[in-house]
C-alpha positions in Angstrom: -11.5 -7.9 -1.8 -14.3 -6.0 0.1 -11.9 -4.2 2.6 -9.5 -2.7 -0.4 -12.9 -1.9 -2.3 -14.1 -0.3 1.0 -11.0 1.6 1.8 -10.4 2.8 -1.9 -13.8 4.3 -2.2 -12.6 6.2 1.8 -9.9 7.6 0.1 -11.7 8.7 -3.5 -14.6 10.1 -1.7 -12.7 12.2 0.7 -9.2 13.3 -1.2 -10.3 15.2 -4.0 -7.0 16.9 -5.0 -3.8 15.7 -5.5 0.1 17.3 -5.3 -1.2 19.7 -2.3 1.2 20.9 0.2 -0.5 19.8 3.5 0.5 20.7 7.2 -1.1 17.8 8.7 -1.7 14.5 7.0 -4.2 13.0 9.7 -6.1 15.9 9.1 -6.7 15.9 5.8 -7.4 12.6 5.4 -9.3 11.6 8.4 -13.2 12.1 9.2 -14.4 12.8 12.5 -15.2 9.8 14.5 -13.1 7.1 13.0 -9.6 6.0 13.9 -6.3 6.0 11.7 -3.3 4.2 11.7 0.0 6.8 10.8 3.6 5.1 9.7 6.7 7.4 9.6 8.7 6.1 7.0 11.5 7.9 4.2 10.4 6.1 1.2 13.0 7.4 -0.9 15.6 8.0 1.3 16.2 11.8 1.2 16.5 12.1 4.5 12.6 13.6 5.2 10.4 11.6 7.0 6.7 10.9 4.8 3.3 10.1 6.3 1.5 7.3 5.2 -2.0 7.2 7.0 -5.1 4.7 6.8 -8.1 4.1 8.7 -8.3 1.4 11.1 -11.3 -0.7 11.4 -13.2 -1.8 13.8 -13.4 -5.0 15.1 -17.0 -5.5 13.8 -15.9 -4.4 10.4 -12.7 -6.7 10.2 -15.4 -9.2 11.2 -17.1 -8.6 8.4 -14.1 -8.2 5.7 -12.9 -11.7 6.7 -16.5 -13.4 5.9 -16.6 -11.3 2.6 -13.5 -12.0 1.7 -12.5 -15.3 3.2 -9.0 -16.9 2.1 -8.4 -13.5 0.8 -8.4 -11.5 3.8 -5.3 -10.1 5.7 -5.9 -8.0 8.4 -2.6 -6.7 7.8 -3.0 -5.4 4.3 -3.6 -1.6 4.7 -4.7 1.0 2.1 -2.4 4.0 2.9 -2.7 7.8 1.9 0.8 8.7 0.9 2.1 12.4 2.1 5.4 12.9 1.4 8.1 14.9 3.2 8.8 18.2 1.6 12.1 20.1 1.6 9.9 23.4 2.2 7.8 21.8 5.5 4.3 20.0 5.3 3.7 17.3 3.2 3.0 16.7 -1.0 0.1 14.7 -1.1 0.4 12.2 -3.5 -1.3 9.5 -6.3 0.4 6.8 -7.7 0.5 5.3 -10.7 0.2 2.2 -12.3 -0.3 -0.3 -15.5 -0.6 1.9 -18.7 -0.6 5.6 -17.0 -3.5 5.0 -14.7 -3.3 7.0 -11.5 -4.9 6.5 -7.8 -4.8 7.5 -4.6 -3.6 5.3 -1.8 -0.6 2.1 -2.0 -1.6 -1.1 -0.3 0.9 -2.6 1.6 0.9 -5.6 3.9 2.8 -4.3 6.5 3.5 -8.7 8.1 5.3 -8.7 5.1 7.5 -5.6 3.5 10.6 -4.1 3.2 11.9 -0.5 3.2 15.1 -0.2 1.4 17.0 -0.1 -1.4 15.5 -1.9 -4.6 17.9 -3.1 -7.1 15.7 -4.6 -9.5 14.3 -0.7 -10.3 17.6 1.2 -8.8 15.3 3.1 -6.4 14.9 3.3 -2.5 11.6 2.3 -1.7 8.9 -0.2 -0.5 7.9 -3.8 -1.6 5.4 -5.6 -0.3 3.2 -8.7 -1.6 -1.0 -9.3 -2.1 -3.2 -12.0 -2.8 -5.6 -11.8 -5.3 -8.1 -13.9 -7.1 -7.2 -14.1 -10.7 -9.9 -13.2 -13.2 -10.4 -14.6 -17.2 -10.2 -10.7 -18.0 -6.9 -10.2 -16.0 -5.1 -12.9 -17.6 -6.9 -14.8 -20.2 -4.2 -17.7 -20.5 -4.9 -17.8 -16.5 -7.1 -20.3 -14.7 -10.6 -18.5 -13.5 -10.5 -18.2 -9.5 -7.0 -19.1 -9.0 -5.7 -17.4 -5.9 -2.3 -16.1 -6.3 0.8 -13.9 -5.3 2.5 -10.7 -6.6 5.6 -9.0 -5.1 5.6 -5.4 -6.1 7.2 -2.1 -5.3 6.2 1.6 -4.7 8.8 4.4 -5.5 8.6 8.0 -5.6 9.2 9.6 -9.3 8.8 13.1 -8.8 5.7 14.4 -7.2 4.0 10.6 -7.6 4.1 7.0 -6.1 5.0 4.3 -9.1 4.0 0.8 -8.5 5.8 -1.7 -10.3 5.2 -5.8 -10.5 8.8 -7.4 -9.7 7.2 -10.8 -10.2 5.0 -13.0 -11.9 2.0 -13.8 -10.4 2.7 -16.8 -8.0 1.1 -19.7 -6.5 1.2 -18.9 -2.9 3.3 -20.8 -1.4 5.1 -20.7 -4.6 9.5 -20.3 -3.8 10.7 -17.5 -5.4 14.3 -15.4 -5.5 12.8 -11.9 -5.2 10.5 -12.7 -2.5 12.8 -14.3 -0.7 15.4 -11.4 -1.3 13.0 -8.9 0.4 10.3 -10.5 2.1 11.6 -13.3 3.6 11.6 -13.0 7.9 15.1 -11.9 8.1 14.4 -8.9 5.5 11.8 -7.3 6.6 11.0 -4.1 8.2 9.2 -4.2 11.3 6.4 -1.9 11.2 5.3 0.5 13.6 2.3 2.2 13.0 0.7 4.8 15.7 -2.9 4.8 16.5 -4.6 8.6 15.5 -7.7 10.8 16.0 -8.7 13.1 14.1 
């Protein structure tokens, strides 16, 4: 999806280091001249609030995501920096990991559909949210080539990283399933609220 593509390469390019303290997430992350999107949220439940910050775009470029991207595009599918609350003030800044070891900055959550809580399926506090994505012969080889489809996942904090974990096969979209409905169904979810930044 061009917008994830786009937004990953925002964050590689301009967060070169990882596990810093940082006073001010907005800061560090932003460039002048753009706007950002920040979300309070305790991911892990400790009782310190984390900053999770992404840049907003604009309506020309959301224009131009959903023509690139067609079915695939969801203007609510964000590409976060993750700061994390830390017990000595400021913020850890944070990758994540995921698949065999593999480790990235930024967590990509749709934020129409995703819940903030406890997790039983990993025993964790944390954040589950669902993606569409265009299945590829070298993703799954058993898979059918183009086949749009669904994964529920979840992020949780392990130590001074973000861990994403799958909590379901991939699905056909409008595929029923237990866990989605268990966390992402309208009555589960977490509304929201994201506040509009400058740097």
């Amino acid at each position: 999806m061009i917008k994830k593509l786009l937004f990953l390469l925002f964050v590689s390019a301009y967060c070169p280091g990882y596990a810093q303290v940082i006073q001010d997430p907005v800061r560090d992350l932003a460039k002048p001249g753009n706007i950002y999107v920040k979300w309070v949220v305790d991911i892990n439940h400790d009782g310190i609030n984390d900053v999770l910050v992404a840049l907003k775009p604009t309506p020309e470029e959301i224009k131009e995501n959903e023509a690139a991207a067609k079915e695939l595009f969801n203007p609510d599918e964000y590409v976060f920096g993750v700061y994390l609350g830390h017990n000595g003030g400021g913020y850890l800044k944070v990758e994540r990991t995921y698949g065999a070891g593999r480790m990235q900055f930024g967590i990509i959550v749709d934020i129409s559909q995703c819940y903030v809580g406890y997790i039983e399926e990993v025993k964790q506090y944390g954040i589950v949210t669902a993606s569409l994505r265009k299945v590829h012969d070298s993703d799954i080889p058993e898979a059918k080539h183009g086949v749009i489809e669904k994964q529920v996942y979840c992020y949780t904090v392990e130590g001074d990283h973000i861990k994403m974990k799958n909590l379901t096969p991939l699905l056909i979209p409008d595929e029923k399933n237990a866990i989605y409905d268990k966390y992402l169904s309208a009555s589960k979810r977490t509304k929201v609220q994201l506040q509009e930044v400058k740097p």
